[in-house]
PABA-351073 format. One line per 4 residues: their letters; for each residue x, y, z of N, C-alpha, C. Coordinates in steps of 0.2 Angstrom, whole numbers, plus 5000, padded with zeros to 4 digits. Example, Ala and Ser with C-alpha at 12.3 -4.5 7.8 and 13.67 -1.06 7.14 Angstrom:
% PABA-351073
AS = 5066,4972,5039,5062,4978,5039,5066,4984,5039 ~ 5064,4989,5035,5068,4995,5036,5064,5000,5039 .
This chain:
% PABA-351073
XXXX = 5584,5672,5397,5591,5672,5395,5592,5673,5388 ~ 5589,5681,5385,5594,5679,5378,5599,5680,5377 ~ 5601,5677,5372,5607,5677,5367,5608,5680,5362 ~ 5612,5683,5360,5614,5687,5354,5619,5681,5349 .
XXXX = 5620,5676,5353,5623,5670,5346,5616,5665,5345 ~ 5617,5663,5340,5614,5658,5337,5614,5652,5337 ~ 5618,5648,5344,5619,5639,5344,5615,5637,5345 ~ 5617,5632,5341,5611,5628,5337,5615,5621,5338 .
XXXX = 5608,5615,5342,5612,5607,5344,5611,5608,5352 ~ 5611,5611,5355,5614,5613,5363,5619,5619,5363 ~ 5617,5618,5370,5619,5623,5373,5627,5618,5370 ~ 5629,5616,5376,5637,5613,5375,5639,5610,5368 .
XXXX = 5634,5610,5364,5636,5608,5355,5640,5614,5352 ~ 5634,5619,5354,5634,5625,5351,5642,5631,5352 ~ 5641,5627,5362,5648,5631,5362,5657,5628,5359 ~ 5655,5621,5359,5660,5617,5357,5661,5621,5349 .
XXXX = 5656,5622,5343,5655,5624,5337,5660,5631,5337 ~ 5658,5635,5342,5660,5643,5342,5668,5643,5344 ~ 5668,5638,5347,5677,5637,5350,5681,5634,5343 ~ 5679,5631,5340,5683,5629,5337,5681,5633,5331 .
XXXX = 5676,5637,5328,5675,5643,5324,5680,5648,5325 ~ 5683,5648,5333,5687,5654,5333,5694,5653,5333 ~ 5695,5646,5335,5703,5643,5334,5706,5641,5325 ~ 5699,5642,5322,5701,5641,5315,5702,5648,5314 .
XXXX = 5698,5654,5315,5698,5660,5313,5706,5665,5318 ~ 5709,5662,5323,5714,5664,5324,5719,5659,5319 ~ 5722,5654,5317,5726,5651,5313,5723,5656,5306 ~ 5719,5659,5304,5717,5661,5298,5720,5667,5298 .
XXXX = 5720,5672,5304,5722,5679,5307,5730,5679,5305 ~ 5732,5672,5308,5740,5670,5308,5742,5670,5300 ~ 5740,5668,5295,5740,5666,5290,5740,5675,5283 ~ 5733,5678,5289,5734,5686,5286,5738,5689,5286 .
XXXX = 5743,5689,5293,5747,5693,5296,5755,5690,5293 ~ 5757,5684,5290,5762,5683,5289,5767,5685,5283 ~ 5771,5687,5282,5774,5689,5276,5775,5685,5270 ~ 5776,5680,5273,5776,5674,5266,5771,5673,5260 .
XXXX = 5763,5676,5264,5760,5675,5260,5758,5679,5259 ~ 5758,5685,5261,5757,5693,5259,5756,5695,5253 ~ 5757,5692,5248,5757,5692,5239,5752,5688,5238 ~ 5749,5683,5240,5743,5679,5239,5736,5681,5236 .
XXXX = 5735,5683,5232,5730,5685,5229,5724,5682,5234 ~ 5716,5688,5237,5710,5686,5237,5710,5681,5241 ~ 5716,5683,5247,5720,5677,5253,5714,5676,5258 ~ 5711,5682,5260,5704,5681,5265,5699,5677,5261 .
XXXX = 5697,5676,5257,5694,5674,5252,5696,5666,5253 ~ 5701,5664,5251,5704,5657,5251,5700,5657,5257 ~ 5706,5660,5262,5705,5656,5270,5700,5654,5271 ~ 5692,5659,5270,5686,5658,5272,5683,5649,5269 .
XXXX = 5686,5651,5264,5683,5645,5258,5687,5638,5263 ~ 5692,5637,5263,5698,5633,5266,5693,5635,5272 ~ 5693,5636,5278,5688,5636,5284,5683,5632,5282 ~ 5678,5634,5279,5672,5629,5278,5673,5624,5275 .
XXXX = 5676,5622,5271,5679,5615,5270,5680,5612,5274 ~ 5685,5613,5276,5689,5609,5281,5683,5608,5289 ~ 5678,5613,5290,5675,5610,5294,5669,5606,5294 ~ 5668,5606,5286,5664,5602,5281,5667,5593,5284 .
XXXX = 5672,5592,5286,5673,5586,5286,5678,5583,5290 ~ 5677,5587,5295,5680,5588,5302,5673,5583,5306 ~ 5674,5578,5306,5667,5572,5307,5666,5572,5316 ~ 5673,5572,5318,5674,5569,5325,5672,5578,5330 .
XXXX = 5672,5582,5327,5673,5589,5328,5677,5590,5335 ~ 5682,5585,5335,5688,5589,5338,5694,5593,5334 ~ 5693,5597,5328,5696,5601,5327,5701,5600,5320 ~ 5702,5590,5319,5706,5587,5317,5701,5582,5311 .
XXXX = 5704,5582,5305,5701,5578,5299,5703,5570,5300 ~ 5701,5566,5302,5705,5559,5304,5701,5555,5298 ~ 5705,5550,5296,5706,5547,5290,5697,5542,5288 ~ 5690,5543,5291,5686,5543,5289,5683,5548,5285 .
XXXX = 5684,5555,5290,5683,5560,5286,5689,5564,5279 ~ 5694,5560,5279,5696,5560,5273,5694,5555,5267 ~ 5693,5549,5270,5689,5545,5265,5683,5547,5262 ~ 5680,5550,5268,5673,5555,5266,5673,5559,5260 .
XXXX = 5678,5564,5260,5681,5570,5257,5681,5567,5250 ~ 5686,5562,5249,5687,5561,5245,5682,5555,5239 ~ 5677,5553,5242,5672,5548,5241,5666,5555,5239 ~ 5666,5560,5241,5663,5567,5237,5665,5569,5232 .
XXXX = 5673,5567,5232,5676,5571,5225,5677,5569,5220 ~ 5672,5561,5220,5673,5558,5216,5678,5552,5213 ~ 5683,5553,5221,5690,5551,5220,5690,5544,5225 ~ 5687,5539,5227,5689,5535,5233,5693,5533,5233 .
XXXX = 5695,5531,5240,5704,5528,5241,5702,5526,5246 ~ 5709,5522,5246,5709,5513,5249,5712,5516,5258 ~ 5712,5512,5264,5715,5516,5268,5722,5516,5269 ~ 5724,5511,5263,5731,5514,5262,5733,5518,5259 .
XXXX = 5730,5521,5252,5732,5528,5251,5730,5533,5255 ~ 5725,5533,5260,5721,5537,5262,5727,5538,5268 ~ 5731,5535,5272,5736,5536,5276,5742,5538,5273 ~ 5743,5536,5267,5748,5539,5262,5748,5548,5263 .
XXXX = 5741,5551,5261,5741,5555,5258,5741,5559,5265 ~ 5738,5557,5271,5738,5560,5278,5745,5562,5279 ~ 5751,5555,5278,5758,5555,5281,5759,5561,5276 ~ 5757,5562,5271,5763,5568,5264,5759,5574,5268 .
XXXX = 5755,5576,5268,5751,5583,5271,5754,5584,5278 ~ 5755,5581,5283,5759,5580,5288,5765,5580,5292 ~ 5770,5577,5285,5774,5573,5287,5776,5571,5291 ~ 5771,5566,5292,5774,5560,5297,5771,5561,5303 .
XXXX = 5771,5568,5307,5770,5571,5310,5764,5566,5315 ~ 5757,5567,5314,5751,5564,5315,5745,5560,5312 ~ 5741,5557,5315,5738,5550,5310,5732,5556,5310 ~ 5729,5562,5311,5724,5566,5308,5728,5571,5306 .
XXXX = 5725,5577,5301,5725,5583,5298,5725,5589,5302 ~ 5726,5594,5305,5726,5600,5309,5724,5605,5303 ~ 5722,5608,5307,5719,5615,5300,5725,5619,5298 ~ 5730,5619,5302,5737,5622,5301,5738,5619,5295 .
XXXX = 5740,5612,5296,5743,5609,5288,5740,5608,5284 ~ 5732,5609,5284,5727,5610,5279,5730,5613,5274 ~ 5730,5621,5279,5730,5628,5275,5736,5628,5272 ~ 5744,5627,5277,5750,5625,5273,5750,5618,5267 .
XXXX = 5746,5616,5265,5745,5610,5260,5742,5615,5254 ~ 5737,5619,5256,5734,5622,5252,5736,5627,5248 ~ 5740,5631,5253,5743,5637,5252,5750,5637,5249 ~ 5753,5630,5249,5758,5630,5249,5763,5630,5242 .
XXXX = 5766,5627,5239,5768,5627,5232,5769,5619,5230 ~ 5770,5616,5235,5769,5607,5234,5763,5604,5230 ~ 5762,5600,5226,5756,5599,5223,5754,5590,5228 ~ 5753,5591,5234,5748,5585,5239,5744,5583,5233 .
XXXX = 5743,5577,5234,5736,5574,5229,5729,5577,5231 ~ 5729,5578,5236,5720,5580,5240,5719,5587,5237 ~ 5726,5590,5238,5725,5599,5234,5723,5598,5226 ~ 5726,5594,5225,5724,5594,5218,5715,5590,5218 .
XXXX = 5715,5588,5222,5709,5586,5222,5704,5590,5224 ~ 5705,5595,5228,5702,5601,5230,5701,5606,5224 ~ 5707,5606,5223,5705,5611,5218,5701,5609,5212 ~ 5702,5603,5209,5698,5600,5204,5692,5602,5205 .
XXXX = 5689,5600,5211,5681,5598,5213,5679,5609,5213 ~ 5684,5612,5215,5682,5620,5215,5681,5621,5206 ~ 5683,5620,5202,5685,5622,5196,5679,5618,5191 ~ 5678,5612,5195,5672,5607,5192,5665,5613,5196 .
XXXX = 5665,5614,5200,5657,5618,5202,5658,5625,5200 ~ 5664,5628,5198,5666,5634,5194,5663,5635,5187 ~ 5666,5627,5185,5664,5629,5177,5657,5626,5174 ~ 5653,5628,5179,5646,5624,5176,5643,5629,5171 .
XXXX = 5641,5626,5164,5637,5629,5159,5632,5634,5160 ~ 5632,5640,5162,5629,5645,5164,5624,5645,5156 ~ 5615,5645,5159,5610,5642,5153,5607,5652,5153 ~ 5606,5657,5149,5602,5661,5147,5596,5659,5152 .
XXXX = 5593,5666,5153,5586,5667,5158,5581,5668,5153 ~ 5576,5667,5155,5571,5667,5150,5569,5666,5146 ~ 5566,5668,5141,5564,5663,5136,5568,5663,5129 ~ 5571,5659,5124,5575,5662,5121,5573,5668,5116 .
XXXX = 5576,5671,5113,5575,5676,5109,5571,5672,5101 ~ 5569,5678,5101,5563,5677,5093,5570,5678,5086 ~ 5566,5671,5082,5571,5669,5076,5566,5670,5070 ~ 5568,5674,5066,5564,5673,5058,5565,5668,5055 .
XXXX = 5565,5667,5052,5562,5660,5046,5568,5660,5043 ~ 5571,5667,5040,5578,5668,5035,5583,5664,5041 ~ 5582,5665,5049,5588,5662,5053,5588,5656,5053 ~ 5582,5651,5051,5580,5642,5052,5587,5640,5048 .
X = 5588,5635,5047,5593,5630,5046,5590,5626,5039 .
């Protein structure tokens, strides 16, 4: 019986993995296609980055971030919070709506013009592994005596 995909866990892991890989990858098609964002600099680019996040801490892998997994999140960003902010910041991405995150209002948090506390937290943590001190290859370059100090 081969396979041309690669599931990996089980059989039933592996297809549970690909379903919700394709229901993130249709909400991202949605997201391409829509005019609002149409001006979005490097918007595929976001999305994909925003997909692997978000399924970085999608814990329960039903599809949804539920407030472990943002304890998580945030407990990596260097930022922990209590579960009363952590359901604060669930209701403001949300609004009110649901006690987990949907990939829809991930990507409207993300995408959006509101500054959520986690977006700003997300983006922090992109900008802290962005901006690491790039060190020269090799060995350093030859100095003369007239360059010594």
């Amino acid at each position: 019986m081969p396979s041309n995909k690669n599931l990996q866990g089980g059989k039933a892991f592996g297809l549970l993995k690909d379903q919700q890989r394709q229901k993130l990858e249709e909400v991202n098609q949605e997201y391409l296609e829509d005019q609002k964002y149409r001006d979005e600099e490097d918007l595929a680019e976001k999305l994909e980055s925003l997909k692997n996040k978000y399924s970085e801490f999608d814990l329960n892998d039903q599809g949804d971030i539920e407030m472990m997994g943002l304890k998580r999140m945030m407990e990596k960003l260097g930022v922990p919070k209590t579960h009363l902010e952590l359901k604060k910041m669930i209701v403001e991405v949300t609004g009110g709506s649901s006690n987990t995150i949907n990939y829809r209002d991930f990507v409207k948090m993300m995408l959006g013009k509101r500054s959520a506390v986690l977006k700003l937290c997300l983006i922090f943590e992109d900008k802290a592994n962005g901006a690491a001190p790039c060190k020269p290859d090799g060995p350093p370059p030859k100095r003369d005596i007239s360059s010594l100090p």
